[in-house]
matplotlib code that plots the C-alpha trace (Angstrom):
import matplotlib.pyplot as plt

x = [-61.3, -64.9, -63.6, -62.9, -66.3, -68.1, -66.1, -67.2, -70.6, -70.7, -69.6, -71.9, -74.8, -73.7, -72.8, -76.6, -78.2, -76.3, -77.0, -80.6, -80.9, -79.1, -81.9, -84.3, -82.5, -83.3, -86.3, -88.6, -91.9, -90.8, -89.4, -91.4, -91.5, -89.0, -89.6, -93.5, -94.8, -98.5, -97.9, -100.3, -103.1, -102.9, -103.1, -106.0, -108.1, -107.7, -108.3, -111.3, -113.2, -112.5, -113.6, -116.6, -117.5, -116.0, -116.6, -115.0, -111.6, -110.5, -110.6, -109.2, -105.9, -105.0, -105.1, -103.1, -100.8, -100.3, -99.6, -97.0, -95.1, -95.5, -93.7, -89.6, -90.9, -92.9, -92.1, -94.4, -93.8, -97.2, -98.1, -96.3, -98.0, -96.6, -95.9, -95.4, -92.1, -92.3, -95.6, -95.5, -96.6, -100.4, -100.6, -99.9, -103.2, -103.2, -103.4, -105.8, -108.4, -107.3, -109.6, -109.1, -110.3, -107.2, -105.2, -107.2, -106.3, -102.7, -102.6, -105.1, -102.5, -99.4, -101.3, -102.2, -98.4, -96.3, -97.8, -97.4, -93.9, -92.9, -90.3, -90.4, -92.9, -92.4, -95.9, -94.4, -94.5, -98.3, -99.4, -98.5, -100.1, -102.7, -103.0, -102.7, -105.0, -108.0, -107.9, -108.3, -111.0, -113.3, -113.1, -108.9, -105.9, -103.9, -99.8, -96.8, -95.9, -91.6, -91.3, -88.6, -88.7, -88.0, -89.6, -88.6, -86.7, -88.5, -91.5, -92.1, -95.4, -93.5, -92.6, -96.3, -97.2, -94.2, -94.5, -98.8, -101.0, -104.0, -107.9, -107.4, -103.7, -103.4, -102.9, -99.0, -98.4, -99.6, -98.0, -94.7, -94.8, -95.9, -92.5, -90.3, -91.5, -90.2, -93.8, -94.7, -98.5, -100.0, -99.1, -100.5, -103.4, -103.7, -102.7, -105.5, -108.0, -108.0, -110.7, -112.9, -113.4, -113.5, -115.0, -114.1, -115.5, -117.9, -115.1, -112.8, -115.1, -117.6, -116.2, -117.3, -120.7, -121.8, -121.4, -118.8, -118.9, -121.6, -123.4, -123.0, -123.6, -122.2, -118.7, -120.0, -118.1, -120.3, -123.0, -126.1, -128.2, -125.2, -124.5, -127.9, -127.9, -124.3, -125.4, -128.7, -126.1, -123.4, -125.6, -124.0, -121.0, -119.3, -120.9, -120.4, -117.3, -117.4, -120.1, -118.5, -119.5, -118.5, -116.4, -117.6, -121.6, -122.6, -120.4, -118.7, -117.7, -116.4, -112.6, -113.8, -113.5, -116.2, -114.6, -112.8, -116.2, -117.5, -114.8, -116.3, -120.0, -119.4, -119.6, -116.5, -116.2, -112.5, -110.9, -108.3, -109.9, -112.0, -109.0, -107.5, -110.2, -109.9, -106.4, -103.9, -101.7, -103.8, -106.8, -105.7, -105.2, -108.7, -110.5, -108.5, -109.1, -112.4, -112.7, -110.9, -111.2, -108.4, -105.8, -106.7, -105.9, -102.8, -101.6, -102.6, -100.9, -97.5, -98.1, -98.7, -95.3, -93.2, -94.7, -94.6, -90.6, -90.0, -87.6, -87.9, -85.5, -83.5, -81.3, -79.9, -81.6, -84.8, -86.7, -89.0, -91.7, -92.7, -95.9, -96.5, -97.8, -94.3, -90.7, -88.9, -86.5, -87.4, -84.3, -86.5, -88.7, -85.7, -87.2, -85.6, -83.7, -81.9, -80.9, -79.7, -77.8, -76.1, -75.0, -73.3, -71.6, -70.4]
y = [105.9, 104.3, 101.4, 104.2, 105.9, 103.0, 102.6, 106.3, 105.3, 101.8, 103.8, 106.7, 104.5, 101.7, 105.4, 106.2, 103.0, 102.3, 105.8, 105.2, 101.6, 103.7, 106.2, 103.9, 101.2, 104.1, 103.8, 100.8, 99.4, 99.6, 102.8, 104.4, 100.9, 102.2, 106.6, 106.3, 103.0, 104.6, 106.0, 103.3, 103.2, 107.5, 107.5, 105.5, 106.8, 110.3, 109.1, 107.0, 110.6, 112.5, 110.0, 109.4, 113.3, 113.9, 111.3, 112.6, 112.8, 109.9, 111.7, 114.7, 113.2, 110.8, 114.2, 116.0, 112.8, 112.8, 116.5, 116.6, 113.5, 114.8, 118.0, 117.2, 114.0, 113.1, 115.1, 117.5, 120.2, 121.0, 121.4, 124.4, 128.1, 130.8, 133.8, 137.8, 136.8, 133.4, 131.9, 127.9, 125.1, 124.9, 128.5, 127.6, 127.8, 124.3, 123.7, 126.2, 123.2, 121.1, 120.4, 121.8, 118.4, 117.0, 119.8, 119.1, 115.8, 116.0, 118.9, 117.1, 114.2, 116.2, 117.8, 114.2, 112.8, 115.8, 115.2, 111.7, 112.1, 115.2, 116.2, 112.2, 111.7, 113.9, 115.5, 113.2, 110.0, 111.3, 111.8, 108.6, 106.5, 108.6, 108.4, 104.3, 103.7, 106.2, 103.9, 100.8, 102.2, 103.2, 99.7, 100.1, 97.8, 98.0, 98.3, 98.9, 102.1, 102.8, 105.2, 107.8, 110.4, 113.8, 116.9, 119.2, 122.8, 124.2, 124.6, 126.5, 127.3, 127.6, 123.8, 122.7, 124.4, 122.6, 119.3, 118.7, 117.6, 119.5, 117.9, 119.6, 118.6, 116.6, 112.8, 113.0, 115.6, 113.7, 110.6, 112.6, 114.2, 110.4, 109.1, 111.9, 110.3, 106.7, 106.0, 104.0, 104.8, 101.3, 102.6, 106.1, 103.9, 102.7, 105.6, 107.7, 105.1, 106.9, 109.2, 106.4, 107.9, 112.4, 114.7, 117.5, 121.0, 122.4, 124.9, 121.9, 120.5, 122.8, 123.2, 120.0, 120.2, 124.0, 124.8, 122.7, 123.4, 124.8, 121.6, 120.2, 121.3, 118.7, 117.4, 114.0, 111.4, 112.0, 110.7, 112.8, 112.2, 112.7, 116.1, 117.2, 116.1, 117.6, 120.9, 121.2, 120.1, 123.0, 125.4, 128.5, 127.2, 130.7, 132.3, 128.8, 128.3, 125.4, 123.5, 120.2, 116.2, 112.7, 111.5, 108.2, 108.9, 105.0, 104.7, 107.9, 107.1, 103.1, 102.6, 100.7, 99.8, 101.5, 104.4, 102.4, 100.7, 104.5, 105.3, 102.8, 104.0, 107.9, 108.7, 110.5, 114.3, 114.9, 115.3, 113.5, 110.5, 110.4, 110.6, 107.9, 104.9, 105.6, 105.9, 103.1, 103.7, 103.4, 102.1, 98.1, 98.9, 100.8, 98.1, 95.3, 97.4, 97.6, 94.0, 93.0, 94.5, 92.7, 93.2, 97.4, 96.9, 95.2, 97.7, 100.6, 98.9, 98.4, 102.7, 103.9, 102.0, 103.5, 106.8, 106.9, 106.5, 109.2, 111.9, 110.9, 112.8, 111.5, 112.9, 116.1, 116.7, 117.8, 118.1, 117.1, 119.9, 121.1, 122.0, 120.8, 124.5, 125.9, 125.1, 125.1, 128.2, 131.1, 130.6, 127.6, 129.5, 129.8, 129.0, 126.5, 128.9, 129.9, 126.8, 126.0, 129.6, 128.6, 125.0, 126.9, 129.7, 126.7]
z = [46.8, 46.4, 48.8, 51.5, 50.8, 51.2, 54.2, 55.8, 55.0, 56.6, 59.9, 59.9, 59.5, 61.9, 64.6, 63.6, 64.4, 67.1, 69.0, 68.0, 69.8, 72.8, 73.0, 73.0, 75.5, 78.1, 77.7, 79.7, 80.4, 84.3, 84.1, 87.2, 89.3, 91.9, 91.5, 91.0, 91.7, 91.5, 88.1, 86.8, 89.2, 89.4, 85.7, 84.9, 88.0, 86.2, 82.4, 83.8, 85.4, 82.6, 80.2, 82.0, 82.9, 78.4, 76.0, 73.0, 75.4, 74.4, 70.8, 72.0, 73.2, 70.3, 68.3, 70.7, 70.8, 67.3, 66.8, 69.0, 68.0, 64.1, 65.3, 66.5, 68.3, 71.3, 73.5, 75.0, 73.0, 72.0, 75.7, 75.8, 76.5, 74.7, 76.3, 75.5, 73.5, 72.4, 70.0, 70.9, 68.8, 70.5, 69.2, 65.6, 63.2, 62.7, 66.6, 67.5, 67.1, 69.7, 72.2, 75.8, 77.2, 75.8, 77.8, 81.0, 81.1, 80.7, 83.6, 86.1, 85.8, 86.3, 89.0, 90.8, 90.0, 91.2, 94.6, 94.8, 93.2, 92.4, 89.5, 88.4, 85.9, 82.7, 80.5, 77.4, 79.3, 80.2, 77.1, 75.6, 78.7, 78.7, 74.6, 75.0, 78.0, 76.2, 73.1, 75.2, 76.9, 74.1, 72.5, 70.9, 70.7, 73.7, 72.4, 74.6, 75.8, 76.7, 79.6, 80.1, 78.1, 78.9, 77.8, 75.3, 76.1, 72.4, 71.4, 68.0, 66.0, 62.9, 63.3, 63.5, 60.6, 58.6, 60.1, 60.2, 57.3, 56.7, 55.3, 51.8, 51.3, 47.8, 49.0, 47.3, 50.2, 53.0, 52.0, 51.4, 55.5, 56.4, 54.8, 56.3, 59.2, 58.7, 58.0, 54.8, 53.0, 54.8, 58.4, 57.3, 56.3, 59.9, 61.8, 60.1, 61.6, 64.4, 62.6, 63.7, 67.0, 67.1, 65.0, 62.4, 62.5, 59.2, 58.1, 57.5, 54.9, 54.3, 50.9, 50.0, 50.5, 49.9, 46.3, 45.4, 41.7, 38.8, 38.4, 41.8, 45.5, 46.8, 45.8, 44.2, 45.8, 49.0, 49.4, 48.5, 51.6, 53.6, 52.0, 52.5, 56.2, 56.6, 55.4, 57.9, 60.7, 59.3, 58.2, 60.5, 60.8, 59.6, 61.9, 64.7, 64.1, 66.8, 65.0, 63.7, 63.0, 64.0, 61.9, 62.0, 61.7, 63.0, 66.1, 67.2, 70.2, 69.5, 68.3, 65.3, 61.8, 61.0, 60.0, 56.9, 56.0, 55.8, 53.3, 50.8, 51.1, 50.2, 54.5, 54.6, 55.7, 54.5, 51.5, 52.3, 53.9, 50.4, 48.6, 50.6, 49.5, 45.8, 45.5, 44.4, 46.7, 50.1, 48.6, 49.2, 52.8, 53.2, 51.8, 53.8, 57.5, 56.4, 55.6, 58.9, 62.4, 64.0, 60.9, 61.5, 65.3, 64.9, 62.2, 64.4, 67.5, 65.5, 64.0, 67.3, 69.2, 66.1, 66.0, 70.2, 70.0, 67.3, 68.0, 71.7, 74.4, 77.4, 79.8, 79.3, 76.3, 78.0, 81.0, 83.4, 83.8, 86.8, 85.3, 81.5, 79.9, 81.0, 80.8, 84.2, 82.8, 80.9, 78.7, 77.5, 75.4, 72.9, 69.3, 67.0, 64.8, 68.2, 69.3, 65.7, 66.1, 69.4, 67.5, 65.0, 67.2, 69.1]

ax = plt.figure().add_subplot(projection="3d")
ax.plot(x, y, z, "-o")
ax.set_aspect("equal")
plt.show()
């Protein structure tokens, strides 16, 4: 009996890895040489004028980037408007933050392919060239990018809420969403070096540095003439709630080490990112990015391919959008919990 349950188990994971090599053997480096040959040239000539015109774009995508892969996969989901009957992910709370340059982007070069091609090039493949070639620009590790995947048919709020860490989360809880991911506490390490570039808004660590306990104003692990210029710079924020900081006070608007060098000097604005340098856990891998520039861009190049290729759909099991806020059908717009509801009826 144990022999043939070993047996079953051998199978099902050898059916899993196989149909997982599948998925991603659609996927290539050349996949628009012969559809799209100017998918290269039209992409960087748009992510070159709206860095240029935007400097925190670059920012701005890699966020969008990485809040739609965390959410069912790279796929485009987050692109999604929602509509009279339908709230979709970039509606959730946790996504009302993203920044419209990120948006703007990703529709001027939907705009520019679809006439050059039309119905070829999907919004997921956009986003991750567009996510890759931004990093390069602004100083990053360039990393390979597959092409061919297709866009998603759902897009749920509900999902991102479930799926996305958040600044005040306890460290445990990050670590655990990173691993449900495939993604150990050293690639979290590196994939959260993207703070090194971006900003945060007050509200999302305003808590740290107004009133943060009886004896304290600021939480103590900042430091204290950081907190004092962080409070000038946040001082309306409930009443602003756009106002916000670099995250990496020194060089903004580098991709950098920095950012890991701020960690061990009290310069950091998030919870999280504090708790990250002190813990035993992550705290190896702060101080060795920090140590070592190249090591961080290497790690971050090896994150960003694995995170790029999760969940990722082919063929019939999405779309390419004509335009990337909508789906091509309205039957689309079906939530999660329908789709599920149509598997089982089936």
């Amino acid at each position: 009996m144990e022999q043939m349950q070993l047996s079953s188990l051998l199978i099902l994971l050898f059916s899993f890895f196989t149909s997982l090599r599948l998925t991603h053997s659609n996927l290539t480096l050349d996949y628009y040489s012969k559809s799209c040959p100017q998918f290269p040239l039209i992409m960087q000539q748009v992510i070159t004028d709206k860095q240029l015109s935007s400097p925190t774009t670059a920012a701005a995508v890699l966020r969008l980037f990485f809040h739609d892969c965390m959410v069912d996969g790279c796929d485009a989901s987050v692109l999604i408007a929602s509509n009279a009957f339908h709230k979709a992910e970039r509606d959730a709370d946790i996504n009302l933050s993203l920044p419209g340059d990120a948006f703007d982007l990703i529709s001027r070069a939907k705009t520019a392919l679809e006439l050059q091609c039309p119905r070829v090039v999907s919004c997921a493949d956009i986003l991750a060239v567009a996510t890759r070639n931004l990093i390069v620009m602004v100083g990053g590790p360039h990393y390979n990018v597959l092409l061919g995947r297709r866009d998603s048919i759902v897009s749920d709020a509900s999902l991102a809420e479930r799926n996305l860490p958040k600044p005040n989360f306890p460290l445990s809880q990050i670590i655990s969403m990173f691993n449900s991911k495939g993604l150990s506490p050293q690639e979290m390490v590196a994939l959260v070096g993207a703070h090194t570039i971006g900003f945060s808004h007050c509200k999302e660590f305003a808590y740290r540095i107004f009133n943060f306990s009886k004896t304290s104003q600021s939480d103590p692990a900042i430091n204290p003439e950081y907190a004092a210029r962080l409070r000038e710079l946040c001082e309306n924020y409930t009443t602003d709630t756009e106002m916000s900081a670099y995250n990496d006070v020194f060089t903004p608007g580098k991709f950098d080490n920095m950012y890991y060098r701020n960690l061990k000097i009290g310069l950091s604005l998030l919870q999280s990112d504090n708790a990250m340098a002190v813990d035993v856990r992550t705290k190896p891998f702060v101080d060795r990015y920090a140590a070592n520039q190249t090591e961080f861009f290497q790690a971050f190049a090896r994150a960003m391919e694995k995170v790029s290729l999760f969940n990722i759909k082919v063929g019939r099991e999405g779309e390419i959008r004509h335009r990337c806020h909508d789906f091509n059908h309205f039957n689309g717009q079906k939530s999660e919990r329908d789709r599920n509801s149509r598997v089982k009826k089936a």
